[in-house]
C-alpha positions in Angstrom: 2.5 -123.1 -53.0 4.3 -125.7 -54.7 6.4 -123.6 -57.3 9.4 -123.4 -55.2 9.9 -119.3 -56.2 10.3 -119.0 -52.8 13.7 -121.6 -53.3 14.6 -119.4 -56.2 14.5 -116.5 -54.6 16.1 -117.3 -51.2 19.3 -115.1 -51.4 20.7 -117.3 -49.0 20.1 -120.8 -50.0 18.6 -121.1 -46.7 15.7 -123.1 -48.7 15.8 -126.4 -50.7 13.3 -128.9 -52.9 13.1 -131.9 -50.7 11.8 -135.0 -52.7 11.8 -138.5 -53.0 15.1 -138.2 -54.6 16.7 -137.4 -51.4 15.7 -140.6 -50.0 17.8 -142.4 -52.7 20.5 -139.5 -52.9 20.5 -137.5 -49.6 23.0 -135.7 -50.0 21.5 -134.4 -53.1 21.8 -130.5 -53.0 18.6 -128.0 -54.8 18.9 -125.4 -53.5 18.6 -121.5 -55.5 23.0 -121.5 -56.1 22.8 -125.3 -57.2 20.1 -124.8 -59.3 20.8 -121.4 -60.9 24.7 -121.9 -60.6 25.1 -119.0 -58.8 26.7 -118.0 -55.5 25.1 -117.6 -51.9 24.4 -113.9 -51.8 25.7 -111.8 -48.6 22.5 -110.1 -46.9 23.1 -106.2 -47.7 22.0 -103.7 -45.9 19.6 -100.9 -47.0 21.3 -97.8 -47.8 19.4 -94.2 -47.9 20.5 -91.4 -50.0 22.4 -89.1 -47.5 20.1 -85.3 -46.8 22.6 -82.2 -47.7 23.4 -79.9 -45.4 20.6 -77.5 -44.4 23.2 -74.8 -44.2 23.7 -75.6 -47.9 20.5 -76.2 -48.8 19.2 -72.7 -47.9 21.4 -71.5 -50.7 19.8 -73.2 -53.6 16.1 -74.8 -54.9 18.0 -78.7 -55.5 17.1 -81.6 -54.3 17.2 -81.9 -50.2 18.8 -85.8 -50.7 22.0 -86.4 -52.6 21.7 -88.8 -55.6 22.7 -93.0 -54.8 25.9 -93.9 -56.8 25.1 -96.2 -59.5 26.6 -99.0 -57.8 24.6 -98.8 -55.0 21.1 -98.3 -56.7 22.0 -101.8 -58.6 23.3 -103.0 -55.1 19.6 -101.9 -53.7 17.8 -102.7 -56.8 19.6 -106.6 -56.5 18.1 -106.7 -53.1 14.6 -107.4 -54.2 13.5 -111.2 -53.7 11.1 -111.4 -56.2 8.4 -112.4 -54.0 5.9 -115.1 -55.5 3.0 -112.4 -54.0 5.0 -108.9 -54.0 3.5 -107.4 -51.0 5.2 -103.5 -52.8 3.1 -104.0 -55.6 0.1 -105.1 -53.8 0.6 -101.8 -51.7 1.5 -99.6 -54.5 -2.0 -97.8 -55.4 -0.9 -97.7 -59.2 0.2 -101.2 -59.1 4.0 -100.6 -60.2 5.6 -103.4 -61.5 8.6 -103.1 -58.8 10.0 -106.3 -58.6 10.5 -106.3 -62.6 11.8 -102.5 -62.9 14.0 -103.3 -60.0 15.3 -106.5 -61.7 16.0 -104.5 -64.8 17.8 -101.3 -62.9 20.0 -104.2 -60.9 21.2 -105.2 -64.7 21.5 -101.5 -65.6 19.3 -101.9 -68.2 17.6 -97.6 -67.8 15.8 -98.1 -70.6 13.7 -101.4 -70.2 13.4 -99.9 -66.2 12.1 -96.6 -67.4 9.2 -98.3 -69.9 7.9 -100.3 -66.9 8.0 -97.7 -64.4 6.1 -95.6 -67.0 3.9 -98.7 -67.5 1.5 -98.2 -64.8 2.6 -93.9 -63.4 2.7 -91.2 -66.0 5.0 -89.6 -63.7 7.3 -91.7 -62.2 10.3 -89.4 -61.5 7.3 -87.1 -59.4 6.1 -90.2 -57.4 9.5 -91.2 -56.7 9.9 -88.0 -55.0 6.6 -87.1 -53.1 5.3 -90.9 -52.7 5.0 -92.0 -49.1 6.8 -94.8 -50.1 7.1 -95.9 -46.2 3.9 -96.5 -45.6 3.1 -97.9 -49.1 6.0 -100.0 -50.9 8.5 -100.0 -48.9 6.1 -100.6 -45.2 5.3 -103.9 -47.2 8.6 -104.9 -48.6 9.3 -108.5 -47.2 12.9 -107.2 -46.5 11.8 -104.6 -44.5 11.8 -107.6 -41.5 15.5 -108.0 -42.4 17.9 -105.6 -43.4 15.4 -102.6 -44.2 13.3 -102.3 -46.7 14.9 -102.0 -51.0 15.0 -98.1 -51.2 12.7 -98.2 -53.8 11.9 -94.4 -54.3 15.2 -93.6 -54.4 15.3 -95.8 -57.3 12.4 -94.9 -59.0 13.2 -91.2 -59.0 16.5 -92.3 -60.5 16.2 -94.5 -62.9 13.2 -92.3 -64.2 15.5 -89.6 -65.3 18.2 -92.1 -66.2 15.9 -93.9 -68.6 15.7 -90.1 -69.8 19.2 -89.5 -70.6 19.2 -93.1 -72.1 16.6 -92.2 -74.6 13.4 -92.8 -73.1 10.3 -92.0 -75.1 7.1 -92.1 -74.4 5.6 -94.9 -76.5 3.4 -93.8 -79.4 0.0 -94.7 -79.8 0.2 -97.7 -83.0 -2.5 -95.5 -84.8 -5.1 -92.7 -84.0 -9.0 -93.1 -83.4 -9.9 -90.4 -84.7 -11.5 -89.2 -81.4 -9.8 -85.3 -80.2 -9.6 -83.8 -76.7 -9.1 -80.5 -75.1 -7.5 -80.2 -71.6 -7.6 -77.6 -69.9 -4.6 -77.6 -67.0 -1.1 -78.7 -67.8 -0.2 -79.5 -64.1 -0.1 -83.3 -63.0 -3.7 -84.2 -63.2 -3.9 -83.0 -66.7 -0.7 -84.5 -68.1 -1.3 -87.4 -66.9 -4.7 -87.5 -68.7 -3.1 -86.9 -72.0 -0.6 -89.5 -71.5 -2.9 -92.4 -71.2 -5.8 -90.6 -73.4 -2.5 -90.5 -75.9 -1.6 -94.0 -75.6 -5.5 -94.9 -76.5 -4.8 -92.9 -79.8 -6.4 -90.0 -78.9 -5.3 -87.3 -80.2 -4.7 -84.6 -77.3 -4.9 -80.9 -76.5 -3.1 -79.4 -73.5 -3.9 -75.4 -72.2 -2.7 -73.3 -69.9 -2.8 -70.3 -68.8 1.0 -70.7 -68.2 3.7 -70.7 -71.1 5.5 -73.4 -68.4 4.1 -77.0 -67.5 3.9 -78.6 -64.8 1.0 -76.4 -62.6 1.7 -76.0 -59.1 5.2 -78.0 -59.2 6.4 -75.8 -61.8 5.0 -72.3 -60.6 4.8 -73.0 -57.0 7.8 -73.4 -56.6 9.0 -70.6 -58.6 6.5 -68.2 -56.5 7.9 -68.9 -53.1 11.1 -68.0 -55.0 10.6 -65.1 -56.2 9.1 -64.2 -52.7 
C-alpha cells in the first residue's frame, strides 16, 4: 500500500524499497536490518506448552498444559510480524490489540502487556484459557502459513497473571457519574459488566448468592470435586 510496513516487518529482509535511487546507486541496500540497524532474524518455530501427564493429572484440579518458560513466551511473542492489516485482531471477536500486547510481552514489559490485554477483555487470563484461539487468532495469523501460528493463548493467559504479580490494577474510573447499579450474578457475565460499567464511573454493586466469585468457574468446578 505504499507504507513499506510490510519491509519493516519482513523478519527476513526478504523485502526492500526500490526507487529511483537505485538507478543512480544500485547497490543501495533498504531493506528492514539496513534500515532499523538490526540483524536478519532466524524463522522460529511455534512452540506449544507441553500437556502433563494424564496419570498425573488425575491427581490434582491444575492446569492440564505446563506453563512456557519466559524465554520462550518472548521468543513466541517476538514472532509476531506486525502485519499492516492484523488478520488475529480482525478475527478476535473482542478486537484484542495482539500485535501491540505481543510487542510489549516480547520486551518483558507485564505490565504495559496486561493494560492492553485488559483493554478490550475483562477477563483475559479466562479467554486465554477457554478461547478457541485456533479457529479465531491464531487460524488467521499470517505465520500460521510458515512456521505455525504465534501461540498466542498461551501468552495471553500468561502474561495476564504476570501483569498480576507485576502490579496490575484495574484502572480507576477518573471520577464518578453519580449513576449506581446493582448486579445480580458474580460469575463472568456479571463481572465483566461491572468492569466496564466501573470504568464509565459507575459506581457498581455485585450479589451473589455465593460468598466466592466467579459463578460456574468457581463453583463448578468445586462441585465435580467434591463429587
Amino acid at each position: 500500500m505504499g507504507c513499506a510496513r510490510c519491509i519493516i516487518s519482513c523478519p527476513t529482509d526478504a523485502l526492500e524499497i526500490r526507487d529511483v535511487r537505485n538507478l543512480f546507486r544500485p547497490n543501495l541496500r533498504q531493506d528492514a536490518g539496513h534500515l532499523l540497524k538490526r540483524k536478519s532474524q532466524i524463522p522460529a518455530p511455534r512452540t506449544e506448552p507441553a500437556h502433563r501427564p494424564a496419570a498425573v493429572r488425575l491427581s490434582d484440579w491444575n492446569q492440564a498444559e505446563k506453563v512456557l518458560s519466559t524465554k520462550d513466551l518472548q521468543r513466541q511473542a517476538e514472532r509476531c510480524l506486525d502485519c499492516g492489516v492484523p488478520g488475529c485482531r480482525n478475527a478476535c471477536p473482542l478486537g484484542n490489540f495482539i500485535p501491540d500486547w505481543l510487542e510489549a510481552a516480547a520486551r518483558g514489559d507485564w505490565k504495559k502487556a496486561g493494560d492492553l490485554a485488559h483493554a478490550t477483555s475483562p477477563l483475559p487470563e479466562v479467554c486465554g484459557r477457554i478461547c478457541p484461539q485456533h479457529r479465531l487468532c491464531e487460524g488467521a495469523c499470517t505465520r500460521t502459513q510458515l512456521e505455525g501460528a504465534v501461540t498466542i493463548g498461551a501468552i495471553e493467559r500468561t502474561l495476564a497473571e504476570r501483569a498480576l504479580d507485576e502490579g496490575w490494577r484495574p484502572i480507576k474510573p477518573a471520577q464518578h457519574n453519580g449513576r449506581k447499579v446493582t448486579i445480580i450474578g458474580a460469575g463472568p457475565a456479571g463481572l465483566s459488566c461491572a468492569e466496564r460499567l466501573n470504568r464509565m464511573g459507575v459506581e457498581v454493586t455485585v450479589y451473589d448468592r455465593s460468598t466466592k466469585i466467579g459463578g460456574l468457574l468457581q463453583t463448578g468446578c468445586s462441585r465435580i470435586q467434591a463429587g
